[in-house]
N, CA, C and O of each residue as an XYZ file, in Angstrom:
472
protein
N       1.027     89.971     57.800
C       0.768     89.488     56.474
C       1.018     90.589     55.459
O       1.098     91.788     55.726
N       1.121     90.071     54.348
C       1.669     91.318     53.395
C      -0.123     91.732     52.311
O      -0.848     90.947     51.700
N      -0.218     92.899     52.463
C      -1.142     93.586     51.753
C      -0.924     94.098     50.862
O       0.223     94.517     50.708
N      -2.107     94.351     49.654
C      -1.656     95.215     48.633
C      -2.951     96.729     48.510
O      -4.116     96.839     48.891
N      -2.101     97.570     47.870
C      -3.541     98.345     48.101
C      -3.284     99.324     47.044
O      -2.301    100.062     46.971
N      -4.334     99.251     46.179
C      -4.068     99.334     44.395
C      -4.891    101.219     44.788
O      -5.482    101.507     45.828
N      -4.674    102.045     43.746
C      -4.802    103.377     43.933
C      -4.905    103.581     42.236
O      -4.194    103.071     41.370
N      -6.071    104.530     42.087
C      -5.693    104.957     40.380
C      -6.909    104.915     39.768
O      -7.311    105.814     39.029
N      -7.635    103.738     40.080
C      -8.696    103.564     38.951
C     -10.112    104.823     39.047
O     -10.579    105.410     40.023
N     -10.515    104.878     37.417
C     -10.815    105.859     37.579
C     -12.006    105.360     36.190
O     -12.198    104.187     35.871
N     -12.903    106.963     35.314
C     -13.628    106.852     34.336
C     -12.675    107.765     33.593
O     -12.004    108.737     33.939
N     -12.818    107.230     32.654
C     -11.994    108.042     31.149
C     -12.192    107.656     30.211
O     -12.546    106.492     30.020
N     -11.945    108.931     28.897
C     -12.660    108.538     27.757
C     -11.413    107.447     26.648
O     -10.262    107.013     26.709
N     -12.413    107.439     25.863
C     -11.343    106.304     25.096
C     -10.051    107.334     24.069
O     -10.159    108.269     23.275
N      -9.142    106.712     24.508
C      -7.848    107.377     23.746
C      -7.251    108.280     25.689
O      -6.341    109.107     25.749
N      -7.766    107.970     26.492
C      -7.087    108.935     27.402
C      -5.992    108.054     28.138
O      -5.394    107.107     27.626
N      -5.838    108.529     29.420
C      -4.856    107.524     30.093
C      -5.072    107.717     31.688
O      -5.608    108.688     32.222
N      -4.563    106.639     32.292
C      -4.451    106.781     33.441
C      -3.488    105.440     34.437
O      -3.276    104.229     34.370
N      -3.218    106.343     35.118
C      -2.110    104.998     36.036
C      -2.378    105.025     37.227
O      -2.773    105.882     38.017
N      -2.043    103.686     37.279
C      -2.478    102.508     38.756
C      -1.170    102.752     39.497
O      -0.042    102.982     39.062
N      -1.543    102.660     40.488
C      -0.709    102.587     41.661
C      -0.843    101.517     42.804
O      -1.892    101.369     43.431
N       0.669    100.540     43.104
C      -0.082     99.447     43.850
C       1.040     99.502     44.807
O       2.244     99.445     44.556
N       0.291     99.653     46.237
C       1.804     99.229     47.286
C       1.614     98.800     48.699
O       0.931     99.242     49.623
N       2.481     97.743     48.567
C       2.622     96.749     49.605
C       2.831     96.735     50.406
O       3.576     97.713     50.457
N       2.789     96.233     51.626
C       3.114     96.422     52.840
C       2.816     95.121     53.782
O       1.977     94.288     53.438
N       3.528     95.010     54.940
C       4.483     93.785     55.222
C       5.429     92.619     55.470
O       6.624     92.916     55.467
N       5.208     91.737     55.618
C       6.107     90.757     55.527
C       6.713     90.811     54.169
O       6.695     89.633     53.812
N       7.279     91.569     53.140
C       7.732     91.487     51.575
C       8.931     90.836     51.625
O       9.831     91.343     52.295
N       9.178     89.461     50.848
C      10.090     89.390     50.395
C      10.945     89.706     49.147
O      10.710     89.479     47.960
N      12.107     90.351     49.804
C      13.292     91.149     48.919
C      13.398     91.276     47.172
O      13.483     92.177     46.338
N      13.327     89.577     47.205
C      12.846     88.949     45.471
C      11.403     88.826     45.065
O      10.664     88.015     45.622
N      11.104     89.404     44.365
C       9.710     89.155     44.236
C       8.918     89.989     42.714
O       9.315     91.081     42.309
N       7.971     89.343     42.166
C       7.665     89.795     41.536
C       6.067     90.310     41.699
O       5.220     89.720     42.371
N       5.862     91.493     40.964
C       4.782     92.576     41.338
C       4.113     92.449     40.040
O       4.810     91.870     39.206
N       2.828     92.870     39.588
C       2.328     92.790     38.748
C       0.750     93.190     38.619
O      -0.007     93.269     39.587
N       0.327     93.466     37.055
C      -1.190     93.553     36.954
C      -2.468     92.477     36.585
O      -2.360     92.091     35.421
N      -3.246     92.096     37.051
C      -4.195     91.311     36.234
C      -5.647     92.049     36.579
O      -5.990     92.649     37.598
N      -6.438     91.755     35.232
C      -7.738     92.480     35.412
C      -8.802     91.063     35.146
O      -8.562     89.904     34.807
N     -10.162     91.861     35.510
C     -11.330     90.902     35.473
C     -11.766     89.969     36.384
O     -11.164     90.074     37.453
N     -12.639     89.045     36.355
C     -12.944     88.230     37.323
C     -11.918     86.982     36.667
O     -11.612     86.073     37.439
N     -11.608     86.960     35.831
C     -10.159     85.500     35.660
C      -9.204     85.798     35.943
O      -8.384     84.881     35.939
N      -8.611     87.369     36.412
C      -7.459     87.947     36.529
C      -6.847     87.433     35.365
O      -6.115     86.444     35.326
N      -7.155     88.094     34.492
C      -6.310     88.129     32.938
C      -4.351     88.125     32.608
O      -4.147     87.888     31.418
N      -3.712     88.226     33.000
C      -2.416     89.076     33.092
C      -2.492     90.451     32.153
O      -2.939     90.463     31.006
N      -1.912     91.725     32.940
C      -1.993     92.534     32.261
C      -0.129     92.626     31.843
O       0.385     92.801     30.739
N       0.542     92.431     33.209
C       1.829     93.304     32.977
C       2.094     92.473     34.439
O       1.376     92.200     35.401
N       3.798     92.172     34.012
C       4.653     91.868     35.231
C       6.002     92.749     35.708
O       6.380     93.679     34.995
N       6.590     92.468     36.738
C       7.700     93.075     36.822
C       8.172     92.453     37.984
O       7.707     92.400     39.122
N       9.545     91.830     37.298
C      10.410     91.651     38.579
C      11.454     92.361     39.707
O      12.050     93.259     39.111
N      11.739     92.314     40.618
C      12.802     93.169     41.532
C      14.144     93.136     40.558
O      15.089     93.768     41.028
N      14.290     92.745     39.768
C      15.361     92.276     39.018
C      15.158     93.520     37.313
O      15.948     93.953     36.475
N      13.800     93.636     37.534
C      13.679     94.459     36.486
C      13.254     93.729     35.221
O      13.491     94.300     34.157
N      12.619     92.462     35.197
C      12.393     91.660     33.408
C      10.768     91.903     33.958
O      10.213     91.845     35.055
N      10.360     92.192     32.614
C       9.183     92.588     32.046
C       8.404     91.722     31.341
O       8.827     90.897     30.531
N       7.312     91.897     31.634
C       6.267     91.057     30.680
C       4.725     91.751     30.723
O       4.115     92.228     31.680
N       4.303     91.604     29.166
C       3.181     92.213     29.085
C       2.367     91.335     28.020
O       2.950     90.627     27.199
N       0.617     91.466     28.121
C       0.054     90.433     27.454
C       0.088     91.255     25.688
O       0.446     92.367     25.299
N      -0.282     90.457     25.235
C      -0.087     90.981     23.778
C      -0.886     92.343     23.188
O      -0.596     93.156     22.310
N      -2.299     92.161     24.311
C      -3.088     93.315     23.604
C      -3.137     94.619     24.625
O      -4.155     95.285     24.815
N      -1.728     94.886     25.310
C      -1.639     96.213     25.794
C      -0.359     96.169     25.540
O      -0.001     97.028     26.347
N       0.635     95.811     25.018
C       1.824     96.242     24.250
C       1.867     97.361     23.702
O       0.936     97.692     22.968
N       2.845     98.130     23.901
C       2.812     99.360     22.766
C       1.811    100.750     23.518
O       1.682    101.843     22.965
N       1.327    100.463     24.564
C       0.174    100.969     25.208
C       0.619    101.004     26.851
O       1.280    101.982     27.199
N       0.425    100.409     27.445
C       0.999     99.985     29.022
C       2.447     99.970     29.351
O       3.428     99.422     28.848
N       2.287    100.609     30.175
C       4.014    100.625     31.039
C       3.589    100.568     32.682
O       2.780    101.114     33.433
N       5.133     99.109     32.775
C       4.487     98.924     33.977
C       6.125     99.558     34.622
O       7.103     99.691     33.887
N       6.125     99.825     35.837
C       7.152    100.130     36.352
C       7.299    100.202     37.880
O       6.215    100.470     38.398
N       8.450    100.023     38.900
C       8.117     99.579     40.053
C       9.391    100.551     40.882
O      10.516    100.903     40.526
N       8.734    100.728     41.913
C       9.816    101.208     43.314
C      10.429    100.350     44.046
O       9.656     99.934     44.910
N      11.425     99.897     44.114
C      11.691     98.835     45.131
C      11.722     99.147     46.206
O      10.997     98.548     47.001
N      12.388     99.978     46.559
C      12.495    100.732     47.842
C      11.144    100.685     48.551
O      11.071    100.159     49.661
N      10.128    101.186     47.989
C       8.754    101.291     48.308
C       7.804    100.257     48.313
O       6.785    100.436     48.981
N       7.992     98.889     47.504
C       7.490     97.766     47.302
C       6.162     98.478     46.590
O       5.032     98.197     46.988
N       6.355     99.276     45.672
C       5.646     99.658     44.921
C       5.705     99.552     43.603
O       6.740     99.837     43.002
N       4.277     99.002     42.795
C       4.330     99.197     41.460
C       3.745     99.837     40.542
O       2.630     99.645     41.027
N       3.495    100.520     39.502
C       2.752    101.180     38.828
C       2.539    100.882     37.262
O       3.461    100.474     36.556
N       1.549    101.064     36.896
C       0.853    100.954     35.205
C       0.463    101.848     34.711
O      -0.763    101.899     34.817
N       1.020    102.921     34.002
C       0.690    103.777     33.137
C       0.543    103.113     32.018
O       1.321    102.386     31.402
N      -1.151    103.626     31.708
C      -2.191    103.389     30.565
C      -2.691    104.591     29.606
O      -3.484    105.526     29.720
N      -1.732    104.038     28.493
C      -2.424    104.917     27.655
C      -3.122    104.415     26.866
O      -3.321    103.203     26.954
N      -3.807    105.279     25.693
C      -4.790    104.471     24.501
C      -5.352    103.970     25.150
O      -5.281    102.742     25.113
N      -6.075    104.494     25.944
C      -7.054    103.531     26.695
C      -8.285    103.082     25.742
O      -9.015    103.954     25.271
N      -8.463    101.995     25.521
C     -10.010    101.131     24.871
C     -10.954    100.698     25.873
O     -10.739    100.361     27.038
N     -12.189    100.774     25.135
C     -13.411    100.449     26.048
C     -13.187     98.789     26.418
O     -13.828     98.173     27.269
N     -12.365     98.370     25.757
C     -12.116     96.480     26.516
C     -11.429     96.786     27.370
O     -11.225     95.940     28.240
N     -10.809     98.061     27.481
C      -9.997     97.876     29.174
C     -10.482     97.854     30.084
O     -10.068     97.183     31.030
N     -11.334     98.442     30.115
C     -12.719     98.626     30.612
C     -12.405     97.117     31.903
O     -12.814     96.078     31.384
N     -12.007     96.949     32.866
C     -11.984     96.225     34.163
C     -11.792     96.609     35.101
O     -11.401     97.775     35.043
N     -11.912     95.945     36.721
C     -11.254     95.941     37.634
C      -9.603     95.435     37.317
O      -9.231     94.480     36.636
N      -8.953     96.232     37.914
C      -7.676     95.862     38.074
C      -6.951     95.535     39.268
O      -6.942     96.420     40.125
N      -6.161     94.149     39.600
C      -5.854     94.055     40.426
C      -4.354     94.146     40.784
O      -3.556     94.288     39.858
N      -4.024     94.094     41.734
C      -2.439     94.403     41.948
C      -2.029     92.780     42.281
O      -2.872     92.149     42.918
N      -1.061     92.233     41.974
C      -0.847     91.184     42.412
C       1.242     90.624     43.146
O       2.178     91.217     42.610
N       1.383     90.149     43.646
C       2.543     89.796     44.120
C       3.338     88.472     44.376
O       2.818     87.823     45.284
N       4.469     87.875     43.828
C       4.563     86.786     44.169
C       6.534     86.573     44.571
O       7.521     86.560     43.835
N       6.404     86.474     45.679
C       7.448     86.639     46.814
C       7.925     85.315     46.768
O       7.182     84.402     46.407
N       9.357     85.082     47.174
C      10.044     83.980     47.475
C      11.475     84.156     48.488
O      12.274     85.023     48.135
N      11.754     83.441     49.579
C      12.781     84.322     50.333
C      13.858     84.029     49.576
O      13.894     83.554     48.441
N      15.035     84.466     50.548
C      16.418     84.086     49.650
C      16.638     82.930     49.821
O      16.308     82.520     50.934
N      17.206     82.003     48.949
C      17.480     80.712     48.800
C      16.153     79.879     48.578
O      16.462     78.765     48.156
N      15.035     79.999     48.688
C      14.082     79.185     48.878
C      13.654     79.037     46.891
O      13.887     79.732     45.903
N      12.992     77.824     47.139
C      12.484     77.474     46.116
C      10.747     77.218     45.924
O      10.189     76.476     45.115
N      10.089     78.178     47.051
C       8.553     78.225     46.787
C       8.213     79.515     46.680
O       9.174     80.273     46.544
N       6.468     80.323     46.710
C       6.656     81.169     46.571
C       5.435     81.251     47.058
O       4.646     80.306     47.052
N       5.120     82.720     47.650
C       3.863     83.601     48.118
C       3.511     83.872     47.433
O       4.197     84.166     46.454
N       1.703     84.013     47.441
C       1.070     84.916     46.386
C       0.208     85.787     46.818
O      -0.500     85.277     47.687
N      -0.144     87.249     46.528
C      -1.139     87.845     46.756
C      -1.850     88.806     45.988
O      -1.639     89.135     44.821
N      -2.645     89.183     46.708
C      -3.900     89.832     45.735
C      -4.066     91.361     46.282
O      -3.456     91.404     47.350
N      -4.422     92.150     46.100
C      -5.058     93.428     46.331
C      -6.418     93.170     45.810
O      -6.887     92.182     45.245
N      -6.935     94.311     46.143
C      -8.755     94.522     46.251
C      -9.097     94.482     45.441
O     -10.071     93.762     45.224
N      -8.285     95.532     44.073
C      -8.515     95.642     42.873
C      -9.177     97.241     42.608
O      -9.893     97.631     43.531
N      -9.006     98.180     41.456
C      -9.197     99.252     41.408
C     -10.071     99.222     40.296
O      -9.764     98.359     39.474
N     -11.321    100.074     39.947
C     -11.888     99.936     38.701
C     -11.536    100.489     37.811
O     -10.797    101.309     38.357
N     -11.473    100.749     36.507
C     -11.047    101.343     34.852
C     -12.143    101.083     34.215
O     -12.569    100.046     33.708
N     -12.586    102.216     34.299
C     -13.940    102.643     33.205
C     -13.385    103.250     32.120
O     -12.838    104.295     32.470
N     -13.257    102.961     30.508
C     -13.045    103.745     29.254
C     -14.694    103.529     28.826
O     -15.410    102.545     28.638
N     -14.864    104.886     28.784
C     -16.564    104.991     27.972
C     -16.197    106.318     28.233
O     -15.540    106.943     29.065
N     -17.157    106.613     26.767
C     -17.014    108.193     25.950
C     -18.788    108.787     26.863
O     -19.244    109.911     26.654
């Protein structure tokens, strides 16, 4: 089965930064997209496809960079400006599809915590 296993989270003050680290392992399929969500609704933070298109939610724009290894089935979120609303668990998330197919896998990691408090 394919796992995720998120690395990074940490306490920091507000205005600092810090980056997540998330990587997979298993069954991965080739196409697939990797990504962040935080909280208990899993919010979307940030996506990224094997293809390289990007997506980020409106209120970490300008702030968050997400970026990925393919080789490694790894992804990462460098956070800066960190605010005390960032303040979540963060989870790593994945959603795989083989070649030719038209459904898709989904998964979760454990999730890493992000404390911003001064």
């Amino acid at each position: 089965q394919v796992q995720l296993v998120e690395t990074g989270g940490d306490l920091v003050q507000p205005g600092g930064s810090l980056r997540l680290s998330c990587v997979a392992s298993g069954s991965i399929f080739s196409d697939n997209t990797m990504g962040w969500y935080r909280g208990q609704q899993r919010d979307p933070v940030a996506t990224m496809t094997t293809g390289g298109s990007m997506w980020y939610a409106d209120n970490v724009k300008g702030r968050f960079t997400i970026s990925r290894d393919n080789a490694k089935d790894t992804v990462y979120l460098q956070m800066n400006s960190l605010k005390p609303e960032d303040t979540a668990v963060y989870y790593c998330y994945l959603r795989g599809s083989p070649p030719g197919g038209t459904f898709f896998s989904d998964f979760w990691g454990q999730g890493t915590r992000v404390t911003v408090s001064s």
